[in-house]
N, C-alpha and C positions, 0 to 999 in steps of 0.2 A: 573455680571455673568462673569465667568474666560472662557477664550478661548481656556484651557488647555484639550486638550482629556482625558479621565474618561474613560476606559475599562469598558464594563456591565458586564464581568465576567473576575475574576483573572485564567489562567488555571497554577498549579503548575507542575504537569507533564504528566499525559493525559488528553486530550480533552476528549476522549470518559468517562472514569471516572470520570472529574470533570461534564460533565453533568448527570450520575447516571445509565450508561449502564453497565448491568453485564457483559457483554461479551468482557468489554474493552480491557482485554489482546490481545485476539483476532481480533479484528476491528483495534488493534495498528498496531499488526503484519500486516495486509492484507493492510493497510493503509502505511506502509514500503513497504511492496512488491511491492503496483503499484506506488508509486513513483519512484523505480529503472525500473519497467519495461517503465514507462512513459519514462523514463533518458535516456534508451537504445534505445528508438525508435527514441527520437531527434536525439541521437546521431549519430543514423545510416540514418538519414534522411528518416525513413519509414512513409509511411502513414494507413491508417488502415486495409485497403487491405492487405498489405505488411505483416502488422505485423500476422493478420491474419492467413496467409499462413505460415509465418515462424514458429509461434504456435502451429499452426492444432487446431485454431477455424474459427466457422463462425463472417464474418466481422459485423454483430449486436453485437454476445456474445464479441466482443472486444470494439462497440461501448457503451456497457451496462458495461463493465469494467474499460474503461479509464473513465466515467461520475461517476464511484465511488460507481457502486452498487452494494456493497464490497457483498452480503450476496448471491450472486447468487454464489459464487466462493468459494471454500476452498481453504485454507492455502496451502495446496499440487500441487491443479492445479496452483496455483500462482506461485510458487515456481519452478513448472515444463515447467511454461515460458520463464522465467527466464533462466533457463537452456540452453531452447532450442534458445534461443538469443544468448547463449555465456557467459552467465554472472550469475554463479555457486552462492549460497548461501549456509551459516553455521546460525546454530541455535544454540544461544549459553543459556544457563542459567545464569543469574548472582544472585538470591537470591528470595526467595519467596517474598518478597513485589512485585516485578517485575519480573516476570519470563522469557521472553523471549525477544530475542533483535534479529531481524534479521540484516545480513548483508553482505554485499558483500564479497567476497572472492579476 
């Protein structure tokens, strides 16, 4: 027996698509979004209170968004977090196989 690690599944470019979610474009996208907003919160050493406030939600709907429960949240309000951190997004198209790429500004 080899001691060599074996991946259970190869993922080529999205996770959420290689396991068979239709809605992966969108779980990609929202899956971007709270990674920069996670990125902004260390970065400004807030904590979830903090961030909270600076959002204009309640400190649950932040702790139910930083634990990843992407479906409670649309693209927009994510987006409008973002903003209200300081930290602008563009939405760009690159090609129908993959339609949408967020990113910082």
């Amino acid at each position: 027996m080899s001691d060599a690690f074996e991946p259970a599944l190869e993922v080529k470019d999205s996770l959420f698509r290689t396991l068979g979610f239709e809605d992966s474009d969108e779980l990609d996208a929202k899956g971007e979004l709270l990674v920069r907003i996670h990125r902004v919160m260390r970065t400004r050493g807030l904590n979830q209170s903090q961030l909270a406030s600076v959002i204009g939600m309640d400190r649950s709907e932040v702790s139910k968004l930083l634990r990843g429960d992407l479906g409670r949240f649309s693209i927009e309000r994510m987006m409008k977090a973002l903003r209200d951190l300081g930290a602008p997004v563009r939405i760009s198209w690159i090609d129908e196989a993959s339609p949408v790429v967020v990113s910082g500004i």
